[in-house]
MDTraj code that builds the backbone (N, CA, C; nanometers):
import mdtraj as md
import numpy as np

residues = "UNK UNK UNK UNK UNK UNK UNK UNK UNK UNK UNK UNK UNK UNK UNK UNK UNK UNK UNK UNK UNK UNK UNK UNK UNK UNK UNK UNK UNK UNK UNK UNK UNK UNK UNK UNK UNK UNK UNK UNK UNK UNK UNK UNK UNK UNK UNK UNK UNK UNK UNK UNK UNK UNK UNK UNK UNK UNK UNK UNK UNK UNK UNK UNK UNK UNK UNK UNK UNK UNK UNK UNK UNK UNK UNK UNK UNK UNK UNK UNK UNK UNK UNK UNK UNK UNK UNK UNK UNK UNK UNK UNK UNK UNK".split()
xyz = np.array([
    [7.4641, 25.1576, 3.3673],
    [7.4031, 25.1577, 3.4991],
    [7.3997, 25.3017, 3.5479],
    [7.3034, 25.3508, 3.5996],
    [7.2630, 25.4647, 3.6485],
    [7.3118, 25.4741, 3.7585],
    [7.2331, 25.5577, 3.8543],
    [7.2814, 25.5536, 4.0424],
    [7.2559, 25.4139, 4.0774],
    [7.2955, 25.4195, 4.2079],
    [7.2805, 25.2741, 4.2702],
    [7.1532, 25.1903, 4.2827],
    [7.1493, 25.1072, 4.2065],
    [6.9820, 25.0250, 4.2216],
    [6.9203, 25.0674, 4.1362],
    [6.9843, 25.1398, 4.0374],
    [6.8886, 25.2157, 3.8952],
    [6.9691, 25.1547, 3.7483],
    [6.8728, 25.1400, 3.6758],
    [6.9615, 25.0611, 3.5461],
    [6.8756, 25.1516, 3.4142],
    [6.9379, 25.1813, 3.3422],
    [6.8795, 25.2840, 3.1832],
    [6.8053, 25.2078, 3.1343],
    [6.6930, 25.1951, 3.0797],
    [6.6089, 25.1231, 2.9847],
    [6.5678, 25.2150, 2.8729],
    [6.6380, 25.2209, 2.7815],
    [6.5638, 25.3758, 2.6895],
    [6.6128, 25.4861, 2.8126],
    [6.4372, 25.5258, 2.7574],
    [6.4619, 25.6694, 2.8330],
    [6.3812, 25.6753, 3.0153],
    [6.3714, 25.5316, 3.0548],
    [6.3615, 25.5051, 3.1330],
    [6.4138, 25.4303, 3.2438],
    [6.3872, 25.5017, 3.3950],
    [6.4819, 25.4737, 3.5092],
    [6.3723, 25.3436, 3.5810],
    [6.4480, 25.2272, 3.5671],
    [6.4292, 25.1115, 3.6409],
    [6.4674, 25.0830, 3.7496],
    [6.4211, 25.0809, 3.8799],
    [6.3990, 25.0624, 3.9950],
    [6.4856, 24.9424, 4.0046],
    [6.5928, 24.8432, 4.0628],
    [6.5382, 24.7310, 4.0813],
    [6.5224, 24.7028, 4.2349],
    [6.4607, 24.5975, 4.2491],
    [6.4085, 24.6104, 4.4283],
    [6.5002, 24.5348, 4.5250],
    [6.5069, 24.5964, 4.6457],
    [6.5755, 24.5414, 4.7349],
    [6.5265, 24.4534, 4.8061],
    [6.5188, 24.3328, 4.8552],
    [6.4286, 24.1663, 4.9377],
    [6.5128, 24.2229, 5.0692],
    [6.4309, 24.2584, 5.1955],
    [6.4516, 24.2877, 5.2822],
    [6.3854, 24.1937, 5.3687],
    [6.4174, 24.1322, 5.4769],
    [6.3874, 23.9706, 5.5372],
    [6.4658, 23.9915, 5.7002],
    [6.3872, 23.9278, 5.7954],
    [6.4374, 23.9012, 5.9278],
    [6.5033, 23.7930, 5.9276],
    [6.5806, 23.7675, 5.9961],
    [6.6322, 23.6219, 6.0425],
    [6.5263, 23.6267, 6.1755],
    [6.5011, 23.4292, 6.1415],
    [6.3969, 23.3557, 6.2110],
    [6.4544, 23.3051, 6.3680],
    [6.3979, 23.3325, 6.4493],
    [6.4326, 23.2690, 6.5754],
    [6.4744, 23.1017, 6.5688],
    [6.5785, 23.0645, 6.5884],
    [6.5706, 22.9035, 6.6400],
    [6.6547, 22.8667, 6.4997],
    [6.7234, 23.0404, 6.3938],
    [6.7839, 22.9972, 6.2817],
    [6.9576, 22.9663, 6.2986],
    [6.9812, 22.8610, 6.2450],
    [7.1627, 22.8771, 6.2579],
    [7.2047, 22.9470, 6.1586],
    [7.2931, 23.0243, 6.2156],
    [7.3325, 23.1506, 6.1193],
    [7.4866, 23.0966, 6.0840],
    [7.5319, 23.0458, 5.9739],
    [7.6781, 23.0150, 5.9442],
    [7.7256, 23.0808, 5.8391],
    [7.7111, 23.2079, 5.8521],
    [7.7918, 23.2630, 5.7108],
    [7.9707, 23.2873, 5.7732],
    [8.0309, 23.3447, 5.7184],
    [8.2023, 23.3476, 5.7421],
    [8.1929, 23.4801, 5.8282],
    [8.0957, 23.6010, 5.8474],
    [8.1163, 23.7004, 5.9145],
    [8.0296, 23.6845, 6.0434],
    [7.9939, 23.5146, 6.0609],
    [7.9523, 23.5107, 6.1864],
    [8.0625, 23.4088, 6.2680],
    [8.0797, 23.3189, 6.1802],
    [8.2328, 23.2513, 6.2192],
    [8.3390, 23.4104, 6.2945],
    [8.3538, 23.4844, 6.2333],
    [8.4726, 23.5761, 6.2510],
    [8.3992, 23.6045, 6.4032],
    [8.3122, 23.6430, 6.3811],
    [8.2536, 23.7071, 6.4564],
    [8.2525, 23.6359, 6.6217],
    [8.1795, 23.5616, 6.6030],
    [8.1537, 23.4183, 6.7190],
    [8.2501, 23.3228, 6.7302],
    [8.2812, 23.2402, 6.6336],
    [8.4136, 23.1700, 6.6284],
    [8.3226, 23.0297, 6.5795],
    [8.1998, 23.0257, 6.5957],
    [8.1053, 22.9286, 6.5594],
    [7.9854, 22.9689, 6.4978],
    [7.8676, 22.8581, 6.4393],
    [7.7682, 22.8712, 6.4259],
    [7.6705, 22.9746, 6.5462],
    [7.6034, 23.0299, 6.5174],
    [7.5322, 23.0950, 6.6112],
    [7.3752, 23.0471, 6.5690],
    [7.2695, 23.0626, 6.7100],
    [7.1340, 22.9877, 6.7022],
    [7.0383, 23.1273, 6.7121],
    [6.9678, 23.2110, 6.6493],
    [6.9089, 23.3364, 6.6805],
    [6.8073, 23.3183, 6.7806],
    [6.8392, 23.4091, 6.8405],
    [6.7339, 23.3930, 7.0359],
    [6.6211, 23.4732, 6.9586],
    [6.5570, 23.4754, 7.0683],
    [6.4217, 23.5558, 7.0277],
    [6.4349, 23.7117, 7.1051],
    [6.4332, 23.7837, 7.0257],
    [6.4515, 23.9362, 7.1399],
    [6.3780, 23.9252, 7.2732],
    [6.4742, 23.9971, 7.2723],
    [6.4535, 24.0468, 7.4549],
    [6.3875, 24.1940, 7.4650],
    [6.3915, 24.2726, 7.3810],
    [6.3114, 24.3815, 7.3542],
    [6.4379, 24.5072, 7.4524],
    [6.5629, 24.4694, 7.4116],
    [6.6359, 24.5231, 7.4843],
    [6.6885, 24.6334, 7.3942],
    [6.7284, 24.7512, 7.3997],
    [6.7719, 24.8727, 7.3000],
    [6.9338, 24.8801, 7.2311],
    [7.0163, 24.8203, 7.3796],
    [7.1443, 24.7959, 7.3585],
    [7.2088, 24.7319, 7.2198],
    [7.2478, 24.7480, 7.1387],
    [7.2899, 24.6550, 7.0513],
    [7.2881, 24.7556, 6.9091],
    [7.3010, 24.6442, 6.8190],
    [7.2810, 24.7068, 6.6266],
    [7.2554, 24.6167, 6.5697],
    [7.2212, 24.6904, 6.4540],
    [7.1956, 24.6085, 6.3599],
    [7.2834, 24.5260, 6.2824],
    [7.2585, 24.3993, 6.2155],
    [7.3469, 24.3735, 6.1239],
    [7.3208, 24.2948, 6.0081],
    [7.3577, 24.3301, 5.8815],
    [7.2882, 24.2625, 5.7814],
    [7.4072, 24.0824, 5.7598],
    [7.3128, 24.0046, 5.7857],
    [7.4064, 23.8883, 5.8482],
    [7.4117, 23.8036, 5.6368],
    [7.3441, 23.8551, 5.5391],
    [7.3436, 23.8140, 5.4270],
    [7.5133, 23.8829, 5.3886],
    [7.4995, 24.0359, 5.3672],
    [7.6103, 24.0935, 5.3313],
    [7.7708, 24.1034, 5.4221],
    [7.7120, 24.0719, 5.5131],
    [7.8530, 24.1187, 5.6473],
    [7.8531, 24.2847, 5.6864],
    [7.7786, 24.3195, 5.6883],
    [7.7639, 24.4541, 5.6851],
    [7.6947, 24.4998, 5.8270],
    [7.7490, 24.5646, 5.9273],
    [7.6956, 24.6164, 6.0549],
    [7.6934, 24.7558, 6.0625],
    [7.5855, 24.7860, 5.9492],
    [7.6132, 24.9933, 6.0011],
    [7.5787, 25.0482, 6.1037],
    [7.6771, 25.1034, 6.1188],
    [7.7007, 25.2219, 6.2544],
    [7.5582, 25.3262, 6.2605],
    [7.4908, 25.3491, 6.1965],
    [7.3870, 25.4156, 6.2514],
    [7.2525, 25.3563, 6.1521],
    [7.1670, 25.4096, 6.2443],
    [7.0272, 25.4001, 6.1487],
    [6.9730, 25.4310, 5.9868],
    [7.0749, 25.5515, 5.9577],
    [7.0696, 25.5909, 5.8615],
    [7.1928, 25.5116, 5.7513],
    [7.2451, 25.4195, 5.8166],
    [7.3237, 25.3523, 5.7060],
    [7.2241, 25.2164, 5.6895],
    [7.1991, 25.1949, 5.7863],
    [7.1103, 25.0948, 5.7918],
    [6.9898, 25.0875, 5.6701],
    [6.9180, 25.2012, 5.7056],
    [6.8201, 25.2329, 5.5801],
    [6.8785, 25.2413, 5.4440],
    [6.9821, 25.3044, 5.4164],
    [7.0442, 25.3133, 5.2828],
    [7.1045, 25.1568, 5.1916],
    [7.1856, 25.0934, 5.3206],
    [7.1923, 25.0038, 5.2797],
    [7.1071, 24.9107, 5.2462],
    [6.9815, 24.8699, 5.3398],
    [6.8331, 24.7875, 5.2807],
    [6.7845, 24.8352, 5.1339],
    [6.8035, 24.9635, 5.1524],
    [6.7763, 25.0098, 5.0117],
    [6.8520, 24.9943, 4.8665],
    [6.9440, 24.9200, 4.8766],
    [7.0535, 24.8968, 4.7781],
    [6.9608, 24.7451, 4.7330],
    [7.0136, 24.7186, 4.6103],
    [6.9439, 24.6250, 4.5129],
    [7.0106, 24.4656, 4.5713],
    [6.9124, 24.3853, 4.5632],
    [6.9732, 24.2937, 4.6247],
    [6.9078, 24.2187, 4.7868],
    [6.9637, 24.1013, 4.8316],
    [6.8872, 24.0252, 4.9652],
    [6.9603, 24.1061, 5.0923],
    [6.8612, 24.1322, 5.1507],
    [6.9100, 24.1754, 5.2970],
    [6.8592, 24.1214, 5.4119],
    [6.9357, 24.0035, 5.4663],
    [6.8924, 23.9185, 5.6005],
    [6.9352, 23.9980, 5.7001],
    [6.8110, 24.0833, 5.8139],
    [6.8784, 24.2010, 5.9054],
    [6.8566, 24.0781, 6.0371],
    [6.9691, 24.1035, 6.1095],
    [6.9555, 24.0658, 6.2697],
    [6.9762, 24.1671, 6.3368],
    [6.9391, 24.1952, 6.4718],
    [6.9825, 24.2601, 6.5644],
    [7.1028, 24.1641, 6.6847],
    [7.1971, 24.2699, 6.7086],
    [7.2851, 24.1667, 6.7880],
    [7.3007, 24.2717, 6.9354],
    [7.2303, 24.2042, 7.0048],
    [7.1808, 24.2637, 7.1583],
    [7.3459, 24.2505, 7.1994],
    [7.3770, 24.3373, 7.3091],
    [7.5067, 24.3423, 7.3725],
    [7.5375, 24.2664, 7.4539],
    [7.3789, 24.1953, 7.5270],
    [7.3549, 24.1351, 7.6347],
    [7.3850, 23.9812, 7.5480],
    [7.2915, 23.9805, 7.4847],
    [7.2615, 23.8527, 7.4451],
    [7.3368, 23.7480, 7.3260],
    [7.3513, 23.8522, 7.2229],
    [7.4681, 23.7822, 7.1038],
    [7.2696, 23.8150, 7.0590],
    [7.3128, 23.7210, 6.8948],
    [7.2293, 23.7974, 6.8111],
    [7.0499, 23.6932, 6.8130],
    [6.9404, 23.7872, 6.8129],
    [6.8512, 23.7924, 6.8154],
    [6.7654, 23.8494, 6.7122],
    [6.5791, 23.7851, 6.7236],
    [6.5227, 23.8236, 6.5989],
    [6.5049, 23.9995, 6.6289],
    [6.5033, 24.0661, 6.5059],
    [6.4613, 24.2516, 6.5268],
    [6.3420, 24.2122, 6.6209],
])
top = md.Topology()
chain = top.add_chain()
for i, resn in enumerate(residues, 1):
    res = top.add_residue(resn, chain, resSeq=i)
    for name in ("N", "CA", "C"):
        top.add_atom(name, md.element.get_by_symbol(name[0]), res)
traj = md.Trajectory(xyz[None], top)
């Protein structure tokens, strides 16, 4: 295995692709880092178009601290279900 998301084929560098996906309004979100999180199932609102909040990849458990982890991480090989989780609201579609 090469760098991250890259695999040797010969003498060639294979890409493999990252599935980058919203969570759907009106979705129940039950993975274990929303349990921790909430203490229950959570129902995704529909944004509020509010700025407050972050991102969070609700597939991996993963909430990076800035934009630029954000991008790096989508970019890693593999499913990435992104929510936004408003401060106001609990979590909503991007």
């Amino acid at each position: 295995m090469g760098r991250a998301g890259q695999q040797m084929k010969g003498f060639d560098m294979v890409t493999e692709a990252a599935s980058v996906c919203k969570v759907e309004e009106g979705e129940v979100l039950d993975a274990p880092m929303i349990r921790e999180s909430f203490g229950e199932p959570v129902t995704v609102k529909p944004s509020c178009g509010g700025q407050a909040g972050r991102w969070s990849c609700v597939t991996c458990g993963y909430d990076p601290p800035n934009q630029f982890y954000k991008d790096t991480h989508i970019g890693e090989p593999g499913e990435h279900r992104m929510a936004w989780i408003c401060l106001e609201h609990g979590i909503e579609v991007p």
